[in-house]
N, C-alpha and C positions, 0 to 999 in steps of 0.2 A: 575188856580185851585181855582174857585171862596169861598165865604166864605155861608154859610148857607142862608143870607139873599138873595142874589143874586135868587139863587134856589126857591126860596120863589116867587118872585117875577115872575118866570118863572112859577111857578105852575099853580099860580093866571091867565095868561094872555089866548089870544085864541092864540094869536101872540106874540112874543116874538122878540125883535129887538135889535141886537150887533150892536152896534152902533161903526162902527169902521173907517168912515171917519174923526174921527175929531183930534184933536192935542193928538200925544200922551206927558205923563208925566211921565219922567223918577222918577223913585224910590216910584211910590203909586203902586197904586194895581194892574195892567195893564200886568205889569211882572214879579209879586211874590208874594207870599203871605205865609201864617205862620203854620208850624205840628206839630205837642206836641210833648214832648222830655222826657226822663225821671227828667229832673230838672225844665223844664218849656216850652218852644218853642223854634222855631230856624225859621228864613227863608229859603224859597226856593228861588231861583229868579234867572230869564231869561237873561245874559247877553245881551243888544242888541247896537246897533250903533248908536248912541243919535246923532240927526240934529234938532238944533231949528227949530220947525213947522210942521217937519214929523209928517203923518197921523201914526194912530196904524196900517191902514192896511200897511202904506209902509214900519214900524218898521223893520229892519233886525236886527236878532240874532246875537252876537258876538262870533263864535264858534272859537276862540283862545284858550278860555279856555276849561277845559273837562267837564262843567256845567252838562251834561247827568250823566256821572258817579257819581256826588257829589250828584243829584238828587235823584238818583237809590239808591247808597248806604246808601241815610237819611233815605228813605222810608222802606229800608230791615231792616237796624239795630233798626227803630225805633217801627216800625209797623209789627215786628216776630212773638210778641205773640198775637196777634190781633183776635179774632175769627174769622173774613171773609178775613185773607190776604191773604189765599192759594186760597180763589175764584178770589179775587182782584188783588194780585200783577204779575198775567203774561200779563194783562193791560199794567200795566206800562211798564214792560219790553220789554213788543213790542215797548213802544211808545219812550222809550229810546233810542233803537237800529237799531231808522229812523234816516234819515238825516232832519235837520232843519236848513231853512234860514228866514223863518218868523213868526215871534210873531203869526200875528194874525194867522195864518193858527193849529199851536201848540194848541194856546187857544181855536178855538173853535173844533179841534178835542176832547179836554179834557173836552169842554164844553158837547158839542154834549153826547161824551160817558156816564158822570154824568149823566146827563138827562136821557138815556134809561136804567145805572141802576137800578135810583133810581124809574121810572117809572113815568116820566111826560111826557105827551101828546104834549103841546102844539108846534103849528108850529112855528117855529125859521128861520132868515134871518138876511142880513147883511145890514146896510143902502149904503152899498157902493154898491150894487146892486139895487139903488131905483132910483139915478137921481136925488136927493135932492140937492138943489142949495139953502138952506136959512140958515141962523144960529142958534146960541144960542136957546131958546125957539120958537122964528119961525120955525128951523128945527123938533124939535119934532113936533108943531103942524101939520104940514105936513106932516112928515111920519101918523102921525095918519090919516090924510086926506085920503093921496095915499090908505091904509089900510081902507078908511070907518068904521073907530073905532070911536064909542060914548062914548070910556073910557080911559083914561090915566095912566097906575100905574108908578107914580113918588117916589123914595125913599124920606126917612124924610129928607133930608137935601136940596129936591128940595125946599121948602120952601125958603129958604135963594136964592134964584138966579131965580125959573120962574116969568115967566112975566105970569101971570094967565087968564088978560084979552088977549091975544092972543089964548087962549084954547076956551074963555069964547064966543070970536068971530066968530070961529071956531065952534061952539053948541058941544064943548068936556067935559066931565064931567072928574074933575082931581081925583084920589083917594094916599092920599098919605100912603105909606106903612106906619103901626107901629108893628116893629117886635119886639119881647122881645126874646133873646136867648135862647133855653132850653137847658135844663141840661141833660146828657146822661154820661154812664159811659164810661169812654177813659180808653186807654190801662195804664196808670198808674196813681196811685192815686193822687184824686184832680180832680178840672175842672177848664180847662181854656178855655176859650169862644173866637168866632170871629178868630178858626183855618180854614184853607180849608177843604170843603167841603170831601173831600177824608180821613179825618180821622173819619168824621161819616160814610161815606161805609166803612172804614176798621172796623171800631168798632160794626158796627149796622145793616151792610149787607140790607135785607130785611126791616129792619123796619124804614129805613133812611124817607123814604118819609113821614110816621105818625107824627114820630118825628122834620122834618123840620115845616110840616103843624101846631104845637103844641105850636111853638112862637108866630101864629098871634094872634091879640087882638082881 
């Protein structure tokens, strides 16, 4: 349940690329992420079966515990008085009342669904369906290759870790995201920023997409 900038990022692109062959990291944002609460927020998050090295696609869920149910219930109790939750929450409860053994398959169903809410076009794919055999900043460059893309949107922290002249080589032109949060009213008072994306659909229905679009510089 990605966070606003994510989305952002997808809006902007023609392609969009889930980058899910590479190591996943237990306890960042891969397998939870954060819903307003009436005192401030809470996590969600995906119990999974943590192996030093495992890819995010090969991630499996740890369905020992009843994780759906706590899920479900954060969402109802938190998200009742919501203006769009009676359009929004039988979403969820379908997505509940499936059987789940992997991460990534959960995440981009919930990806996938965001997106045609909130009404973004762009075509979306998994690098693990590309054959990509390079690393770190070599593998991006390359997916952009395989894709014949002349643009890269890297988030603000790619700063700190691309290797630039591997784009530069490539005739890739890098653009680095600069999102500014905006402010929308949530279901209780106050704002707290850098929630999942599903509590501006719950909050904001139809005008989620305006309002995504609203933080770029």
């Amino acid at each position: 349940m990605p966070w606003l900038g994510y989305f952002d990022k997808m809006d902007r692109a023609d392609v969009f690329v889930v980058l899910d062959d590479v190591q996943f990291k237990k306890n960042e944002w891969q397998n939870r992420n954060r819903i307003r609460t009436a005192d401030s927020w809470q996590w969600m998050t995906v119990p999974v079966i943590h192996h030093f090295g495992q890819t995010i696609s090969s991630a499996a869920i740890d369905n020992h515990s009843n994780w759906k149910k706590k899920h479900l219930k954060a969402l109802e109790s938190n998200y009742a008085r919501a203006c769009f939750y009676d359009e929004h929450m039988p979403f969820f409860r379908e997505i509940y009342s499936r059987e789940w053994t992997s991460l990534c398959e959960l995440n981009c169903c919930i990806i996938d669904r965001i997106k045609a809410l909130v009404g973004i076009t762009a075509d979306t794919l998994r690098s693990s369906s590309m054959e990509i055999t390079g690393s770190s900043t070599r593998r991006l460059a390359d997916i952009c290759l395989a894709l014949e893309a002349d643009t890269y949107i890297s988030g603000a922290g790619g700063r700190d870790y691309l290797d630039l002249s591997l784009f530069e080589e490539a005739g890739i032109k890098v653009e680095f995201q600069e999102y500014r949060h905006p402010v929308y009213e949530q279901v209780f008072e106050g704002f707290f920023p850098y929630m999942s994306a599903v509590d501006l659909l719950f909050c904001k229905g139809p005008e989620s997409l305006e309002i995504i679009r609203s933080g770029r510089k």
